[in-house]
Z-matrix of the N, CA and C atoms (Angstrom, degrees):
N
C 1 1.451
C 2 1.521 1 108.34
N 3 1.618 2 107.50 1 148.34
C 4 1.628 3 96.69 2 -175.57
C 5 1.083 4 100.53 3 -102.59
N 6 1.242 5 109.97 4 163.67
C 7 1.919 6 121.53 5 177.14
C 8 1.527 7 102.18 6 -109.56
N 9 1.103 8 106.58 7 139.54
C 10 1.581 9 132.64 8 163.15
C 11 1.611 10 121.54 9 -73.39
N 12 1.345 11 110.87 10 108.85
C 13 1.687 12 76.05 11 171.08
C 14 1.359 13 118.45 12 -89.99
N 15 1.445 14 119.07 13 165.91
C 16 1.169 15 129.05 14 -167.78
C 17 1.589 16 104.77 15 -124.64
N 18 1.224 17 117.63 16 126.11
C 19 0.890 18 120.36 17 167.03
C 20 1.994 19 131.10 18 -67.01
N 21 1.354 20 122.40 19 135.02
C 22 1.443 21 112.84 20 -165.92
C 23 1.679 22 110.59 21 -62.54
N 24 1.284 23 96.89 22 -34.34
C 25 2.317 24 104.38 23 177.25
C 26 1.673 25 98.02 24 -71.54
N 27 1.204 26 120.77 25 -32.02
C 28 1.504 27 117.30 26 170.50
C 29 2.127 28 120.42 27 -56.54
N 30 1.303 29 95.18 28 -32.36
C 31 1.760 30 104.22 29 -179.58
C 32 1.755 31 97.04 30 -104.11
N 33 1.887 32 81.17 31 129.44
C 34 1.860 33 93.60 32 173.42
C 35 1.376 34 104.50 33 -63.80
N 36 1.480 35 104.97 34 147.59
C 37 1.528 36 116.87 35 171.57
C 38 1.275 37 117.61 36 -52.74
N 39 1.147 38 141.24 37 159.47
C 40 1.464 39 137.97 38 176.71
C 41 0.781 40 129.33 39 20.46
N 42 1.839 41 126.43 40 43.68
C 43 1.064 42 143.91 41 163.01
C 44 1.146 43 122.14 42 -62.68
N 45 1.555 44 121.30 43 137.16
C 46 1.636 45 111.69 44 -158.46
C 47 2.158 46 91.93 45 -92.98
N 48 0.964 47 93.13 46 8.54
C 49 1.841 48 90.36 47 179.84
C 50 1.907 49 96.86 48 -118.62
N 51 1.276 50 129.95 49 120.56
C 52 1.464 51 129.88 50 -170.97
C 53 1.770 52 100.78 51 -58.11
N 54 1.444 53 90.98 52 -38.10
C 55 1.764 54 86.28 53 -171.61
C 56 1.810 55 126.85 54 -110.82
N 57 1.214 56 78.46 55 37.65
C 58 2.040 57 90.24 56 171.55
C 59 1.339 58 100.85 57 -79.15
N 60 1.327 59 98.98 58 122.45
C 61 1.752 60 100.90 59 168.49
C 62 1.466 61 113.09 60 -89.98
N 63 1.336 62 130.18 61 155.66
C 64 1.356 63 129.69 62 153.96
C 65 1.464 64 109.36 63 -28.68
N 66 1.602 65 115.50 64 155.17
C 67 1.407 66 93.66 65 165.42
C 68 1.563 67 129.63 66 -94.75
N 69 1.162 68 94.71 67 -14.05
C 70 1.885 69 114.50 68 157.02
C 71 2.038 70 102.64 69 -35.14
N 72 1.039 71 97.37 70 -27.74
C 73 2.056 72 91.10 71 -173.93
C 74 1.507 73 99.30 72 -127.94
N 75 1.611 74 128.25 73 20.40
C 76 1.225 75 122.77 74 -163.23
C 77 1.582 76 78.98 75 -94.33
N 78 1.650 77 106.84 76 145.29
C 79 1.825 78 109.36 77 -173.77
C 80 1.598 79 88.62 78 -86.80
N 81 1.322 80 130.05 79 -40.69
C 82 1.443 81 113.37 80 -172.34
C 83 1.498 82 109.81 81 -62.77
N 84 1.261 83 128.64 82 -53.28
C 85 1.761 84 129.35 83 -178.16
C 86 1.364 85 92.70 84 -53.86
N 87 1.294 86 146.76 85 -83.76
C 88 0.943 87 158.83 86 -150.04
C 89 1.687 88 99.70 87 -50.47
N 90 1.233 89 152.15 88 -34.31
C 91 1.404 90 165.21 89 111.28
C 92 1.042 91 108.90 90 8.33
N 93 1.641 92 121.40 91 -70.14
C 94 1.035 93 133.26 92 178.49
C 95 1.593 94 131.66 93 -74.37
N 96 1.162 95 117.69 94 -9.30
C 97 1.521 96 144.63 95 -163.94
C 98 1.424 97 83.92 96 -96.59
N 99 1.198 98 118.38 97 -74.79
C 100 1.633 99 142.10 98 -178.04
C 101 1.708 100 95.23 99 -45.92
N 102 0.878 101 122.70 100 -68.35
C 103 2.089 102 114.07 101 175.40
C 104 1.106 103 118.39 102 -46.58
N 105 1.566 104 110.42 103 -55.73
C 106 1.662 105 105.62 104 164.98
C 107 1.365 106 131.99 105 -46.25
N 108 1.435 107 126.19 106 -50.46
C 109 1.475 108 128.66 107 174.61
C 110 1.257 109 110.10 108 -77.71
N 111 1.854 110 126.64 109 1.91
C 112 1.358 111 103.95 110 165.17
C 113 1.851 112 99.27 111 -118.15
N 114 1.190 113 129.07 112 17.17
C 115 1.460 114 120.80 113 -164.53
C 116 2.105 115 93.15 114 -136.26
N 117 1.264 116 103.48 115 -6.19
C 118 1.965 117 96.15 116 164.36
C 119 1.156 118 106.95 117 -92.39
N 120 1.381 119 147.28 118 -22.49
C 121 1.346 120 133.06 119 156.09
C 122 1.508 121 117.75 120 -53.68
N 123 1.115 122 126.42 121 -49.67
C 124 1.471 123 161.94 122 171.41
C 125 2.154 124 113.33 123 -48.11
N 126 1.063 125 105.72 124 -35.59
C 127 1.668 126 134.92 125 164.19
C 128 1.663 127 101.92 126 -78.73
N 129 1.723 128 100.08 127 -61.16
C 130 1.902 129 84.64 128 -170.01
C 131 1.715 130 96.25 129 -67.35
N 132 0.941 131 123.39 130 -51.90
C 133 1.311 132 104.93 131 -178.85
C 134 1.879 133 133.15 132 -36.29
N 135 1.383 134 89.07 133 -43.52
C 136 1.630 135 90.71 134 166.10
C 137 1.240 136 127.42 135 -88.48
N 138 1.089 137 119.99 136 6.39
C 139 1.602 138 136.26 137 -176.06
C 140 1.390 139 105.59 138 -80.82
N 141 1.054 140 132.73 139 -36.92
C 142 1.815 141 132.91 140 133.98
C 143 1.545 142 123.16 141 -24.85
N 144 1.080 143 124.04 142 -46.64
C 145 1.064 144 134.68 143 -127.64
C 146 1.864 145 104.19 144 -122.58
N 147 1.218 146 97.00 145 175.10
C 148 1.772 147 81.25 146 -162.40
C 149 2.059 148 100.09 147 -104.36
N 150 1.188 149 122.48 148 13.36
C 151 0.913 150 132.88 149 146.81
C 152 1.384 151 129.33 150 -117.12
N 153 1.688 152 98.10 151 165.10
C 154 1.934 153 117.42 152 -173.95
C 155 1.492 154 103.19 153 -86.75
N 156 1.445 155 106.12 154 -168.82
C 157 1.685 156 111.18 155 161.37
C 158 1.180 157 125.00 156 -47.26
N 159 2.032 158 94.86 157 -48.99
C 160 1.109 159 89.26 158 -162.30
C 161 1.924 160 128.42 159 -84.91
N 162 1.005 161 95.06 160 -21.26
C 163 1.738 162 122.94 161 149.01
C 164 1.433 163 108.54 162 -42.00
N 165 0.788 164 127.57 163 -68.44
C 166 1.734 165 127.51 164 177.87
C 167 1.337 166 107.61 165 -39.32
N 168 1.463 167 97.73 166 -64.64
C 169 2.105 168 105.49 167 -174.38
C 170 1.538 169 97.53 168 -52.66
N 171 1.196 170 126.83 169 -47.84
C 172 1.311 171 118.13 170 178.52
C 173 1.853 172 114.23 171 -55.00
N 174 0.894 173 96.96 172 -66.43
C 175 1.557 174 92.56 173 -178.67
C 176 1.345 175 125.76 174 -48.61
N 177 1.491 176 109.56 175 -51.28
C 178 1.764 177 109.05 176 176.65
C 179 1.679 178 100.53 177 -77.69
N 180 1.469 179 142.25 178 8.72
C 181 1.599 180 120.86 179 151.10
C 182 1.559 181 107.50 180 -91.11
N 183 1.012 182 130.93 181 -12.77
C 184 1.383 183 126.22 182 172.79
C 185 1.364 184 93.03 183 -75.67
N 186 1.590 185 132.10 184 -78.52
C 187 1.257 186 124.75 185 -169.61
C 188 1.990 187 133.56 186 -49.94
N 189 1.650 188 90.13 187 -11.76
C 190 1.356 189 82.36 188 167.18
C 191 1.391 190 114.47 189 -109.11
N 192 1.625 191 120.48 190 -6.38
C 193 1.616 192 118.64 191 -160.30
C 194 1.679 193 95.33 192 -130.81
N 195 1.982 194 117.35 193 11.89
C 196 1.482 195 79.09 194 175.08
C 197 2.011 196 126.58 195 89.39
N 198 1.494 197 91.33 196 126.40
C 199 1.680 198 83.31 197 178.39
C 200 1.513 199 131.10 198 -31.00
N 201 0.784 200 127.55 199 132.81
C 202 1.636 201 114.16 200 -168.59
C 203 1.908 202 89.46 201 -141.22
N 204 1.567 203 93.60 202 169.18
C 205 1.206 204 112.44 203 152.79
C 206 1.182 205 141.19 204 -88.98
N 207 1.044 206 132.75 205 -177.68
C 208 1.979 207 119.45 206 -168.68
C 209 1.507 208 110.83 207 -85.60
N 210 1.420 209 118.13 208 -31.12
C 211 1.254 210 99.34 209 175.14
C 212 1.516 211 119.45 210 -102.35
N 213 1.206 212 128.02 211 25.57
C 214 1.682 213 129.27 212 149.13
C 215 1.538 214 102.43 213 -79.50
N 216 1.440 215 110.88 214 -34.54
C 217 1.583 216 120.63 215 -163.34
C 218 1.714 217 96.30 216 -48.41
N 219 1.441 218 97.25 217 -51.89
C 220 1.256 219 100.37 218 -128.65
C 221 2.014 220 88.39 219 -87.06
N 222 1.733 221 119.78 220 -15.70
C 223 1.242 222 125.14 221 178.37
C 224 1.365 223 103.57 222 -73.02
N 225 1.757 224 127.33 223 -33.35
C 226 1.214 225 143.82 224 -178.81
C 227 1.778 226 107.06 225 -68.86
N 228 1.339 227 120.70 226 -52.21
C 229 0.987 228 120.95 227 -160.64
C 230 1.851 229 112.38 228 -106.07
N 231 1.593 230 98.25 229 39.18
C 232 1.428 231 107.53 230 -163.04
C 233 1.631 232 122.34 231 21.37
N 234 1.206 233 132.24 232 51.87
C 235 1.848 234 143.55 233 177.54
C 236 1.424 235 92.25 234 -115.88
N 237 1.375 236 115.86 235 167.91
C 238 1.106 237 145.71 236 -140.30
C 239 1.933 238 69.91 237 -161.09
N 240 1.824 239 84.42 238 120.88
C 241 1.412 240 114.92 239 176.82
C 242 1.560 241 125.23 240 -40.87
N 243 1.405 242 108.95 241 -48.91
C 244 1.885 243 105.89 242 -177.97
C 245 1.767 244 94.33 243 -77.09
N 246 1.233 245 117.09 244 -24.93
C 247 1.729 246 107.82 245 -175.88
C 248 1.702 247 105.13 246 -53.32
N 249 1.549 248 91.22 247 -44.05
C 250 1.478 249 110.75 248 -148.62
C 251 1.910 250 99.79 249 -67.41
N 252 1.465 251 113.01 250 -30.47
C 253 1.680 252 126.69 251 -170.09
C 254 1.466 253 85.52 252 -71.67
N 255 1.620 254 112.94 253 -59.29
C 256 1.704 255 104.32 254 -169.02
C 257 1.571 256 117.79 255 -40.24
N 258 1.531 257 108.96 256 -48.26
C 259 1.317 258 135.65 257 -165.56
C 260 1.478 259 96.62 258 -52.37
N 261 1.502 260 109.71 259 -72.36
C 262 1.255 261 89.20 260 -157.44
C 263 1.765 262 111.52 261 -96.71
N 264 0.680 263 109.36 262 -3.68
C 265 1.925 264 104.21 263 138.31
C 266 1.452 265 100.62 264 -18.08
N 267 1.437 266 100.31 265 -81.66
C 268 1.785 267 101.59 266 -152.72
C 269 1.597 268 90.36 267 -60.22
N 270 1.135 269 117.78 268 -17.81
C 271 1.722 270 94.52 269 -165.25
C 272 2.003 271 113.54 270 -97.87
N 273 1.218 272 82.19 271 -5.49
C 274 1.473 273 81.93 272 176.81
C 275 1.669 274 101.46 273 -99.97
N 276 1.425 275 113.48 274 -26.51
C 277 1.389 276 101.29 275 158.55
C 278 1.780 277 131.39 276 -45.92
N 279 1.394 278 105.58 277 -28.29
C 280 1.492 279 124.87 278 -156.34
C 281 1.296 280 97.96 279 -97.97
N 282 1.911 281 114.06 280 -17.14
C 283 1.639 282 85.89 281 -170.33
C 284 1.596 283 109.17 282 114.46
N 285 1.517 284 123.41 283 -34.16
C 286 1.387 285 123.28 284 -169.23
C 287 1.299 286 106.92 285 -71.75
N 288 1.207 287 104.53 286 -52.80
C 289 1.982 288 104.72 287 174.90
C 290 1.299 289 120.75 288 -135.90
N 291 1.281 290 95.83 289 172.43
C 292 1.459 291 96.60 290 -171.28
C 293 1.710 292 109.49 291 -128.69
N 294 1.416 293 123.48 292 154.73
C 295 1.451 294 110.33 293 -153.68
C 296 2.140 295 89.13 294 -139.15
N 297 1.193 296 83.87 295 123.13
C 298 1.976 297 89.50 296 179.39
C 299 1.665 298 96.12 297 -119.15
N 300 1.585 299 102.76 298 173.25
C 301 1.512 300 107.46 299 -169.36
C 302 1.711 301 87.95 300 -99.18
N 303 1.051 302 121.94 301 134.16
C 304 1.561 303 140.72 302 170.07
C 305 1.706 304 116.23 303 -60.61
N 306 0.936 305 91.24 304 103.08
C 307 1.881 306 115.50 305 -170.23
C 308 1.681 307 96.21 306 -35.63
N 309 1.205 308 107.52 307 -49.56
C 310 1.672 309 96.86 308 -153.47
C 311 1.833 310 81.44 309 -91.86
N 312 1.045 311 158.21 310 67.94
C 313 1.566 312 158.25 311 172.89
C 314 1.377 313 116.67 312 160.80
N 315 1.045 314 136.02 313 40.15
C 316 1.773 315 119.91 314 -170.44
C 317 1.076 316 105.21 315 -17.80
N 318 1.222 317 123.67 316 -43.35
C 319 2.050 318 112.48 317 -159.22
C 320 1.569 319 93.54 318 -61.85
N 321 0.829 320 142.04 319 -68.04
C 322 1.375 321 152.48 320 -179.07
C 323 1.686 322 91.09 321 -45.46
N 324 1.864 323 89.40 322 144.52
C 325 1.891 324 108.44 323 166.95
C 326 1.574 325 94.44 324 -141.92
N 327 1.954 326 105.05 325 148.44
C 328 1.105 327 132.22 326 -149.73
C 329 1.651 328 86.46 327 -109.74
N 330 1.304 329 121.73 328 131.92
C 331 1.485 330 106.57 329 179.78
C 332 1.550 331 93.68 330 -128.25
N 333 1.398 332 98.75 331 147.44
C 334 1.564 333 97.62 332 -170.62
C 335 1.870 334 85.38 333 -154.93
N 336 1.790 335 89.51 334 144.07
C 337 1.671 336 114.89 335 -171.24
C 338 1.650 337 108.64 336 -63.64
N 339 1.194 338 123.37 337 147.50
C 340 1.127 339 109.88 338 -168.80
C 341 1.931 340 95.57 339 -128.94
N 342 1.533 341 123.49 340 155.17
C 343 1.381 342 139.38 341 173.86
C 344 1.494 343 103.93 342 -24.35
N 345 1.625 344 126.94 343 -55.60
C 346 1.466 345 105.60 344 169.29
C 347 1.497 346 131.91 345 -63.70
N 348 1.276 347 107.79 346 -17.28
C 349 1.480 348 118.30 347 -179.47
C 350 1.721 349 120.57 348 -68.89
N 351 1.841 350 90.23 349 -27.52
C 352 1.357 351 88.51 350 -155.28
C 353 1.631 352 84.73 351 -101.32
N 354 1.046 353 123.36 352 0.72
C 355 1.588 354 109.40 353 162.86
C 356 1.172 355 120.91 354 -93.60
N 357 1.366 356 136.35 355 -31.38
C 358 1.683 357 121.11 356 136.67
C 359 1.636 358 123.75 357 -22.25
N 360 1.290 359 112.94 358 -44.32
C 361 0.984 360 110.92 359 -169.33
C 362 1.945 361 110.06 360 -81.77
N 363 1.421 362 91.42 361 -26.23
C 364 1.667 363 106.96 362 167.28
C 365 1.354 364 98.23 363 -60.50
N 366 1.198 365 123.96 364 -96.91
C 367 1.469 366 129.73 365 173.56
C 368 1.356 367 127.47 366 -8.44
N 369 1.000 368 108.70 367 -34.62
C 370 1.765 369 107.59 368 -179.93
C 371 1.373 370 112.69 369 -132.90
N 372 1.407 371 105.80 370 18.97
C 373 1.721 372 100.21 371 172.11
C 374 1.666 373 104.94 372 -90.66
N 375 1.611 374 136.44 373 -12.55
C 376 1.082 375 129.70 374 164.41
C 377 1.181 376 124.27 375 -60.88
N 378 1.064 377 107.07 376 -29.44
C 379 1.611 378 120.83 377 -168.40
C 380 1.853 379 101.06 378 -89.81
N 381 1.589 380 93.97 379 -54.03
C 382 1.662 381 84.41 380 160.58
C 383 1.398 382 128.42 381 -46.03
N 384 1.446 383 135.78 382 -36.87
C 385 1.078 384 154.11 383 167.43
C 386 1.313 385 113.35 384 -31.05
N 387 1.178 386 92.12 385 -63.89
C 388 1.831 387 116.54 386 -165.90
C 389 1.835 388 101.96 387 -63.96
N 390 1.451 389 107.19 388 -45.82
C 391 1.425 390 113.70 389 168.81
C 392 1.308 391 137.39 390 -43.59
N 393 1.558 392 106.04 391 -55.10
C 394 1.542 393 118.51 392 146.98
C 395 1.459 394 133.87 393 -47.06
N 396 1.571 395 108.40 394 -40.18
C 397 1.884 396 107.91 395 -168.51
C 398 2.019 397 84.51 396 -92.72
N 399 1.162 398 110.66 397 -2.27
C 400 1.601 399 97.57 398 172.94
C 401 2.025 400 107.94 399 -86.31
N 402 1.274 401 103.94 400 -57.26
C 403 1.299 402 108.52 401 164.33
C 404 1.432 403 118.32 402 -30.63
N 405 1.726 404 110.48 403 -53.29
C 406 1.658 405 103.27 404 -169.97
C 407 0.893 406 120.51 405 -102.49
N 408 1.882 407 117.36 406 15.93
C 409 1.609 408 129.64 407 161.43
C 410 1.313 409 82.52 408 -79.82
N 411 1.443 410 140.29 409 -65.64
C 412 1.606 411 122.07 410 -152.29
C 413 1.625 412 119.26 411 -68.31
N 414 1.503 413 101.92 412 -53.52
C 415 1.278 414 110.88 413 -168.72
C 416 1.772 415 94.62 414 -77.89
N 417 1.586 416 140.74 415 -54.79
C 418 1.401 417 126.85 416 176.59
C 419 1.467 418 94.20 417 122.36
N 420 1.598 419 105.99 418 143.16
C 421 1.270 420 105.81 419 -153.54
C 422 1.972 421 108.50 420 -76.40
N 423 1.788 422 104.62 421 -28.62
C 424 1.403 423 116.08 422 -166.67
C 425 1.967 424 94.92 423 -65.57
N 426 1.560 425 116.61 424 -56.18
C 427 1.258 426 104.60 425 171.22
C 428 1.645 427 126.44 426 -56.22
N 429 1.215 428 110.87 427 -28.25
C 430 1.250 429 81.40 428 -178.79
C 431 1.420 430 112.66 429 -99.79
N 432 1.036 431 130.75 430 13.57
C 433 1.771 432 129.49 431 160.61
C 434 1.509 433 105.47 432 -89.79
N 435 1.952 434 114.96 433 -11.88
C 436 1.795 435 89.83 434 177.45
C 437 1.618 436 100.43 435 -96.52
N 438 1.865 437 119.47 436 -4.56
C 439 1.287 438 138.45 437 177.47
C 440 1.881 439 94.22 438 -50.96
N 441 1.299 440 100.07 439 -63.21
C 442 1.700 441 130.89 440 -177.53
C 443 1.317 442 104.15 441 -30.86
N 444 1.387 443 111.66 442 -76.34
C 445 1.470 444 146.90 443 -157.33
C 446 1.847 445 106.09 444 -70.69
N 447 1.236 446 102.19 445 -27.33
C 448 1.725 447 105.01 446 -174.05
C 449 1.719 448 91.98 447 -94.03
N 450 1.237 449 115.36 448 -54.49
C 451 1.780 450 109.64 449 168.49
C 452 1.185 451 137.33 450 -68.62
N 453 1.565 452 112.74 451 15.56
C 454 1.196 453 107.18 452 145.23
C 455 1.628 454 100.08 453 -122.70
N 456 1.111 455 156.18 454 18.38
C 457 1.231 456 148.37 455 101.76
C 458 1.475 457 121.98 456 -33.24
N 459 1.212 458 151.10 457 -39.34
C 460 1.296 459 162.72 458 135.51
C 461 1.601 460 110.48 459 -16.82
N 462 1.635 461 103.36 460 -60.21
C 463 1.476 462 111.32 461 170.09
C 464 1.330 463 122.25 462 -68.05
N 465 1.317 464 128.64 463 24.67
C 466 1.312 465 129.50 464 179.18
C 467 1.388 466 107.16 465 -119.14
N 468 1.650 467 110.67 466 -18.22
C 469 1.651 468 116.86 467 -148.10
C 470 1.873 469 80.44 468 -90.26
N 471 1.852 470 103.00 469 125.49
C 472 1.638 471 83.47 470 167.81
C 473 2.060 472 108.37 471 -107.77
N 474 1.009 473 84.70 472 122.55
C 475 1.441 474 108.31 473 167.20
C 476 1.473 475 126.80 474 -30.48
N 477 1.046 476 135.48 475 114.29
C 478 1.208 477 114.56 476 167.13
C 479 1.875 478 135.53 477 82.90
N 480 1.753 479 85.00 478 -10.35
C 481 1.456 480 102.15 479 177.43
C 482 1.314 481 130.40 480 -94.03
């Protein structure tokens, strides 16, 4: 197993646990700190718009990967499966997609983006645009593709096992 070093200004003083880090260096806060300042620009943008976050992730993994089933959807579109049934309920109510029973499984349904979906996704992919080339004017394009490249390396490391 490898060891980390830890820095001593990194561990609270007289912490009754030796290895509590500040949360300034905690990798989970720091995760989350990091989502927030890149996913509240990303909210006002859809706050117009007739979808949420989580509606979005749905729509742009259909539009880049294709009819799928609900549970790639939902590994693709980081949801948790009963979220993901509620979800797109409302969206197949609305028109965004449409959901058939999968030829080779009935139990299984094939959900695939539909003409209103993909004009939301028209509609606010400029603006998405603008979000991104703002991000990689500040942060720079080499960091944030090794930002990229280490988080999905990260997602491989299993924890705890």
């Amino acid at each position: 197993m490898a060891h980390t070093l830890i820095m001593t200004s990194d561990i609270i003083p007289d912490s009754p646990t030796l290895r509590l880090r500040r949360t300034n260096r905690s990798l989970p806060i720091a995760l989350l700190r990091a989502r927030e300042t890149v996913m509240g620009p990303v909210r006002e943008m859809l706050a117009d718009s007739p979808v949420n976050e989580q509606k979005w992730r749905v729509l742009r993994v259909l539009e880049e990967n294709g009819p799928q089933d609900q549970n790639t959807i939902a590994q693709q579109a980081c949801l948790l499966l009963p979220s993901l049934t509620r979800i797109l309920r409302a969206m197949e109510e609305d028109g965004l997609v449409s959901r058939l029973a999968d030829p080779e499984d009935r139990r299984r349904s094939i959900v695939t983006i539909e003409a209103a979906g993909r004009a939301i996704l028209q509609e606010c992919g400029a603006q998405a645009a603008v979000l991104v080339e703002s991000l990689r004017a500040q942060y720079g394009e080499a960091k944030l593709e090794q930002l990229l490249d280490l988080l999905e390396d990260l997602q491989k490391v299993e924890i705890g096992r």
